[in-house]
C-alpha positions in Angstrom: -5.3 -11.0 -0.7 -5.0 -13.8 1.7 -2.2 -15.8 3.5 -2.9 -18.3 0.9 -2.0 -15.8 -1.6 1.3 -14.8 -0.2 2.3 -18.0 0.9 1.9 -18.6 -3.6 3.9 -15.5 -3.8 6.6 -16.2 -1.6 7.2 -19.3 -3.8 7.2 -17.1 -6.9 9.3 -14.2 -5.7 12.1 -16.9 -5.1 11.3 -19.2 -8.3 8.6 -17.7 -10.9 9.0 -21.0 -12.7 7.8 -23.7 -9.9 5.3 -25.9 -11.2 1.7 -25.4 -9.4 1.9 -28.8 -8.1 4.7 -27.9 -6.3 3.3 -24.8 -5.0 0.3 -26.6 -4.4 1.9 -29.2 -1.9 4.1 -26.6 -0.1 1.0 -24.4 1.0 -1.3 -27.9 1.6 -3.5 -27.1 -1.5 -4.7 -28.5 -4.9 -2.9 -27.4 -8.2 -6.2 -25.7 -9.3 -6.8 -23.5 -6.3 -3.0 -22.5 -7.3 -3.5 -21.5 -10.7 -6.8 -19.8 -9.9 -5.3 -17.7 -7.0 -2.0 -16.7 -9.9 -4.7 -15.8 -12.6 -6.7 -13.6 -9.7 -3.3 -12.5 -8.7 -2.3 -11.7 -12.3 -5.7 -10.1 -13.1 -5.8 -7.7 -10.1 -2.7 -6.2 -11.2 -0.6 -7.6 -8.0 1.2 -9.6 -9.9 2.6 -7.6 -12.7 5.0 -9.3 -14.2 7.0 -12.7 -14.6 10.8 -12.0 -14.8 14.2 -13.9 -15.2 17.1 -12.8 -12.6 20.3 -13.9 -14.5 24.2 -14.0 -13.1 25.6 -12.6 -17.0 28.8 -11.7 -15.1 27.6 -8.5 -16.2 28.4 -5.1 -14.1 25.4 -4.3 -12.1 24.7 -1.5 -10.3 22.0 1.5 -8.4 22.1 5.0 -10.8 20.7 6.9 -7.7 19.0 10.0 -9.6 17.8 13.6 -8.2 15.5 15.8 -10.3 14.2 19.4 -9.8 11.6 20.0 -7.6 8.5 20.8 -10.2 9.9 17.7 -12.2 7.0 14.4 -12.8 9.1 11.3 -11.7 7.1 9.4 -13.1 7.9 10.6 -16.8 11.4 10.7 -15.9 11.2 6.9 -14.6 9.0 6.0 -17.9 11.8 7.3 -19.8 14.8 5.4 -18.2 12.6 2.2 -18.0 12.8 2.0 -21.4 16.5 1.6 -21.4 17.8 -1.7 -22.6 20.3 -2.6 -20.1 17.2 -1.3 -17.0 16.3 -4.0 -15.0 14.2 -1.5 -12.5 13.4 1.8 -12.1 12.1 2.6 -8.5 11.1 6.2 -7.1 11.9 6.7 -4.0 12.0 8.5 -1.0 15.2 9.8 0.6 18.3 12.3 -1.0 17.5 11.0 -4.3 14.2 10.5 -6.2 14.6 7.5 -8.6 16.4 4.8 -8.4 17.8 3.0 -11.7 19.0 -0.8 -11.4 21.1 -2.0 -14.5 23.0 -5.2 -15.7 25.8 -3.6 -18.2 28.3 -5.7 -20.0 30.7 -3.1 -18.3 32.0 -0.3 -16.3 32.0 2.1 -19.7 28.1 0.5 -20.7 27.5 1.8 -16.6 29.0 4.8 -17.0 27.3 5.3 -20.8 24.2 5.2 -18.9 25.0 7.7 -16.3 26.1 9.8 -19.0 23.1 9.2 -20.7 21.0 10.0 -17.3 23.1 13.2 -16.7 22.0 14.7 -20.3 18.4 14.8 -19.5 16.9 17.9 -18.5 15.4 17.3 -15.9 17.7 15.4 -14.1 20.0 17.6 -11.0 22.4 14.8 -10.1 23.2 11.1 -9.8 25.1 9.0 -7.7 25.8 5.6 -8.5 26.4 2.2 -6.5 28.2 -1.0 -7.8 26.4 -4.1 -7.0 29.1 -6.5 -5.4 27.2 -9.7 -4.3 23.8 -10.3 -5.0 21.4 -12.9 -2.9 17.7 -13.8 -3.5 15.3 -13.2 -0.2 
């Protein structure tokens, strides 16, 4: 990966929808040479995905979640990723070992999940954060 390539990144981290001729005249480039590098980009695996961030009004918030010691984080993570309401599920370093983003419809859907996060075996603890404000980097 070159500057090139996260120059087109930058772009799409802010707006996964601009047009490659916009991209293309931001980083002083053709529209091909764009779509080439985002197929690469896609290909190698460094993109992984396109998204949609949304303002549903909804309650958002951090599930911080511990787990025993012999426990596979990954699994766990797998697990809670398949949740509906799961944006992202990060491990992390730190007091906690995964991190759980959600967009709920409410405080009881938030709290449903923790519940829900609580129940599984493996998990110690959670703590959980309310996402007040929100701004894109």
């Amino acid at each position: 990966m070159d500057e090139l390539d996260r120059e087109i990144l930058s772009i799409l981290r802010k707006d996964a929808r601009t047009p490659y001729t916009e991209i293309a005249d931001a980083v002083g480039t053709s529209e091909g040479t764009v779509r080439n590098r985002v197929e690469q980009l896609v290909d190698e695996g460094i993109i992984e995905r396109f998204t949609v961030a949304t303002r549903t009004g909804n309650v958002k918030s951090m599930i911080e979640v511990s787990v025993d010691v012999d426990v596979d984080t990954g699994a766990v993570s797998d697990r809670i990723a398949e949740w509906p309401q799961v944006d992202f599920v990060w491990q992390v370093s730190g007091e906690e070992d995964i991190v759980v983003v959600v967009d709920a419809a409410d405080t009881n859907a938030v709290n449903d999940l923790i519940t829900r996060a609580r129940e599984l075996d493996e998990v110690a603890s959670t703590k959980t954060r309310l996402i007040l404000d929100e701004r894109v980097g």
